[in-house]
N, C-alpha and C positions, 0 to 999 in steps of 0.2 A: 541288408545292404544299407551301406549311410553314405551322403553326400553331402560332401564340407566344403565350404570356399572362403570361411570365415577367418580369413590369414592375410599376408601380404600376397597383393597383388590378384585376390580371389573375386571371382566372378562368375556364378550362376544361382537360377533360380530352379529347383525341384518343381513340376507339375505332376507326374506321377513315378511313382518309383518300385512299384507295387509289382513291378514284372522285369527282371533284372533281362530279359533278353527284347527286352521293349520300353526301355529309362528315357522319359520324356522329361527333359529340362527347358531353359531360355537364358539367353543373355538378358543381364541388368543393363540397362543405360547407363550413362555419365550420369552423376550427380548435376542437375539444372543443362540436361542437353537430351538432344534424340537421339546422339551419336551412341551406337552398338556393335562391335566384332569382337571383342578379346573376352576368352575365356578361360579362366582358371579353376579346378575343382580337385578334388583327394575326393573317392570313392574306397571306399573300405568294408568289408565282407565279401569280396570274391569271393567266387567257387573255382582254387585252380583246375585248370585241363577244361572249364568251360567257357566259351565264347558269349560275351556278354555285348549287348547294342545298345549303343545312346542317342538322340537325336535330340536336336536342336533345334525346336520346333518356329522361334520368331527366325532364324536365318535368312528368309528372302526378308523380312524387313531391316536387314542390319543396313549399317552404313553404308557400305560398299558391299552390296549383294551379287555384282555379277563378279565379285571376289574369290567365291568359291567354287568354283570350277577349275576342275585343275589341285586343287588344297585339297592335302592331306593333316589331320589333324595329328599332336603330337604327342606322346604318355613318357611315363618316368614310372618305375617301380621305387627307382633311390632319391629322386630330385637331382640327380649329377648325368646319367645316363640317358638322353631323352632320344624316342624316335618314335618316325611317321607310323600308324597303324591305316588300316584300307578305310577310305572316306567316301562318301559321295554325297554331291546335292540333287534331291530331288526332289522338288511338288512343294521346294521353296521351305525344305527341311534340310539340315546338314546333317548325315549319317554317319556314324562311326563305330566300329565294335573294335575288339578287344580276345585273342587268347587267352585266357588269364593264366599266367605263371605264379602268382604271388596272390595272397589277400589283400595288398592294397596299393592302387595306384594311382596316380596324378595326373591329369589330361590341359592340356593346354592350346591358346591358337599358336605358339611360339613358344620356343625354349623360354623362360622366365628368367630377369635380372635380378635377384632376391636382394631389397634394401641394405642387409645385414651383407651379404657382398660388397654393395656399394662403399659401405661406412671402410669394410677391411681397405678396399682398394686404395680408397681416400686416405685411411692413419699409413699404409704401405706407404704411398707415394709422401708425404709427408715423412716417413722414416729415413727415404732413401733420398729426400733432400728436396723434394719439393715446397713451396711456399705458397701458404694459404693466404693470397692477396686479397681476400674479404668471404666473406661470407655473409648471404643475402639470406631471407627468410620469405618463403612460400605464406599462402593464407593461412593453415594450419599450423604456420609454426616449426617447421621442418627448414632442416641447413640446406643451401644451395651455395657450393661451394665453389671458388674459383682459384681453381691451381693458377700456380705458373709456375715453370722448368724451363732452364736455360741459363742462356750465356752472362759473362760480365761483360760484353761487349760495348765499345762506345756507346753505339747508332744501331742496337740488332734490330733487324727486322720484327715486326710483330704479329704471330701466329694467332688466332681465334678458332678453337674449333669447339662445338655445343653441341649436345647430345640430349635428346628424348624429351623436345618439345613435346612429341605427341608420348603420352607415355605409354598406351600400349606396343609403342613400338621398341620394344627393349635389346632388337640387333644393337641398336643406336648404343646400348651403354657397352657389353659385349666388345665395340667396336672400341670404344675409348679404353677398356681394359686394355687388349694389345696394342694400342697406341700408346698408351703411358709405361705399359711395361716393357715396351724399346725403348721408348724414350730413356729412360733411366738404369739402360743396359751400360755398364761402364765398361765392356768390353767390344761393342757396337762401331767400331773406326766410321762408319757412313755416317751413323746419328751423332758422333761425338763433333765432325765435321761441320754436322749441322746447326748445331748446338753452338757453335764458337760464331758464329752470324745473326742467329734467331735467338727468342724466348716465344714462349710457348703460355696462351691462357686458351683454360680449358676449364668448362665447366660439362662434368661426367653424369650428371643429372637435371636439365631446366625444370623438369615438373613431377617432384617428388610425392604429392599430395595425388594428384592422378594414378601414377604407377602402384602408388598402395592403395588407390582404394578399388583399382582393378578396371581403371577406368582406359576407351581406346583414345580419346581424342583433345580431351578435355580438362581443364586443373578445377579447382572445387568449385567455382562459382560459372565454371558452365563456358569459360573463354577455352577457345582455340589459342594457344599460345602463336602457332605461328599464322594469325592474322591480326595482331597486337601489335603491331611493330613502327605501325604512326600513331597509335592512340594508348602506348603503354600508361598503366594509371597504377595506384597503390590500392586502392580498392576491387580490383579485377585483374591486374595481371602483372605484381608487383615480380616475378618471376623475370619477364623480359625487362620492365622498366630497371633493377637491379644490372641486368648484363650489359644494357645500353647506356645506363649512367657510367659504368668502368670502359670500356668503351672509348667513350664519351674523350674520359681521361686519360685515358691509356694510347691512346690509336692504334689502328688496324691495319696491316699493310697485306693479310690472308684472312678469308672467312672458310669455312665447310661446317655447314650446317647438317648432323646425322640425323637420315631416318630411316625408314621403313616403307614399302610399296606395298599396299593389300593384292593388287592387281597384275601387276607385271613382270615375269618368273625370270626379271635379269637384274644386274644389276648396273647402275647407269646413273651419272649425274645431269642436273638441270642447272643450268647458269643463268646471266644477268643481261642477255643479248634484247630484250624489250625494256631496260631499261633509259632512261631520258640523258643518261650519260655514259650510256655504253660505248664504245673507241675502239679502233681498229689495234690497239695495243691491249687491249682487255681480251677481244675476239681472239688472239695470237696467243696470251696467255689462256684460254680455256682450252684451244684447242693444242698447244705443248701438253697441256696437266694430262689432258684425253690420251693422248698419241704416247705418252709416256705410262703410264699407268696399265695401257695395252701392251709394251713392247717389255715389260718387266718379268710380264706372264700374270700379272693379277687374275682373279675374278673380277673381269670386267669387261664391258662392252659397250660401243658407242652406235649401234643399230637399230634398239629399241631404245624408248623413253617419251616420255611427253610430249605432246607436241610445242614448238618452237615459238615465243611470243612476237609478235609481231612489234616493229621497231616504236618505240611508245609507250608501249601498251603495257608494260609488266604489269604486276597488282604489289604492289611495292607496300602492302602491308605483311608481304611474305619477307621472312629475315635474311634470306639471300639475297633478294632484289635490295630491301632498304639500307641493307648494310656495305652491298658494292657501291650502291649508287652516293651515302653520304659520306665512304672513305674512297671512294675509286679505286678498290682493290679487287683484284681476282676473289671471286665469293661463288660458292657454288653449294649446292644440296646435292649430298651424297644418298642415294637411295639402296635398299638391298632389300630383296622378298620375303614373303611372308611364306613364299613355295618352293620355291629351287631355284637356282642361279641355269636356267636351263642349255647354258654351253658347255656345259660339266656338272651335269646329273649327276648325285649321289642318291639314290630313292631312300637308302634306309632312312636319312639324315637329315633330307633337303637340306636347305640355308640352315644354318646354326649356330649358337653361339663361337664356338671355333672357328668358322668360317670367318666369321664377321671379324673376330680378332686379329685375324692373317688378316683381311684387307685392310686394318686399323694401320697395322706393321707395313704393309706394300705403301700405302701413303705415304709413311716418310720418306720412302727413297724418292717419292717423286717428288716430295717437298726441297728434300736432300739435293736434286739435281737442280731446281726451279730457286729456290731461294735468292742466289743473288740475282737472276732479273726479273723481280715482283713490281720494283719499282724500278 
């Protein structure tokens, strides 16, 4: 048996391997952080028709340890096909085995957003007519690019939506694929509607250095992208300072910030109600975006989620709060699980990339219906 992680997005460390029905691994940390949950690996030498066990022996130290309850972990035999196999945490181990069909398969915490996707997405959307309004560069040297799509309108509105601050959480890019690929649907009568109002900036990856190097939380020098967001620098998190300089320039009249929930098996947004300029017009606008998004039939739910910050209080180094608060726009963090969307359970599949894409595409209509009173 061999166990590789040496690729994009690869993540674990071998401790014994020496008993294929007893494979003791660990997650690697971020590069300069403690932060630990995502795991990427290609195991190769099955024995098909045998059931093979792995365990993940640091799991009760990961970042979000009471995480795994409930999480099932996820394999691919092709990297296109991915689904939950039986998991359990126990004695602050995460267990998982395997029927084996195939000599060799791929185990992941989540469906994976492969770089080499990312780039197709990007020259697609550029084919089909998008416009690359700059491109910023990560510490390592990697593109972070910012579409825009849309109207030649006088005055349009201006859309903001960002993706996979935390790079393990790769629903987040997933989610921007089926976003861009309505977006750019010319036979779309809602989105073409919307389109004649708005433009659209999207950046489909903020921390590419992270995501490749299989990292959950962190870009290479150890920063949280989304607590950077008053103290953006070029030495530490030239990622946001980039997105906040166009920004800056551009203005913002929508935010939606995509991520990922290690914890909570719904999916659910957090807004800007503890911040220092929040308005009973902002309040109205989060709860239309809510009340719609439910009544469209999305995957989504306004039941669970975060608890509520108190009037004040936000932590506005978060890019939802800092970003409503210096445009006074509707700004919201879109969240979706690492488990299942638990109001419509899929077992084989939990949450997944597909999934995430449909609720990319359900946003526009609600964008579609909201757009003229943003401001």
């Amino acid at each position: 048996m061999k166990i590789s992680a040496d690729f994009d997005s690869g993540n674990i460390q071998v401790i014994d391997a020496s008993d294929p029905l007893r494979v003791q691994l660990a997650m690697r940390p971020d590069l300069n952080s403690y932060h630990f949950q995502w795991f990427h690996f290609r195991v190769e030498g099955l024995e098909p028709g045998q059931r093979h066990a792995f365990s993940l022996t640091n799991a009760g130290q990961s970042a979000y340890n009471k995480a795994w309850d409930g999480y099932q972990a996820v394999a691919s035999y092709d990297q296109q096909d991915w689904f939950r196999v039986p998991t359990r945490f126990e004695d602050g181990q995460l267990h998982f085995e395997l029927l084996a069909e195939r000599e060799q398969v791929w185990f992941a915490y989540f469906e994976p957003y492969p770089r080499a996707r990312h780039e197709r997405l990007v020259a697609q959307a550029l084919e089909r007519g998008a416009e690359l309004v700059a491109c910023g560069r990560s510490l390592e040297g990697r593109d972070i690019q910012l579409l825009r799509i849309g109207a030649q309108a006088a005055a349009p509105r201006k859309l903001w939506l960002i993706a996979q601050q935390h790079p393990g959480e790769h629903m987040a890019e997933w989610f921007m694929e089926g976003l861009i690929e309505r977006l750019q649907d010319p036979h779309d009568a809602e989105v073409q509607a919307l389109l004649s109002q708005a433009e659209f900036y999207l950046v489909p990856n903020m921390n590419p250095d992270g995501a490749f190097r299989g990292h959950l939380r962190t870009n290479l020098a150890g920063q949280d992208l989304n607590r950077a967001w008053q103290s953006a620098s070029v030495e530490r998190s030239p990622e946001v300072l980039f997105a906040l300089q166009h920004m800056q320039r551009i203005g913002v009249d929508l935010f939606l910030d995509i991520h990922g929930d290690e914890e909570i098996p719904h999916v659910f947004t957090a807004g800007c109600e503890g911040n220092p300029g929040y308005t009973p017009r902002l309040a109205a606008l989060e709860e239309d975006f809510r009340q719609r998004l439910v009544s469209i039939g999305a995957e989504f739910q306004t039941r669970f989620g975060y608890p509520r910050d108190e009037p004040g209080q936000a932590n506005l180094t978060l890019a939802c709060n800092a970003v409503g608060e210096a445009f006074d726009c509707l700004s919201f963090t879109i969240e979706m699980p690492f488990k299942d969307h638990d109001d419509n359970p899929q077992p084989r599949t939990g949450w997944n990339g597909a999934r995430s894409k449909k609720l990319g595409q359900n946003v526009l209509t609600v964008l579609a219906q909201m757009v003229g009173r943003l401001r």
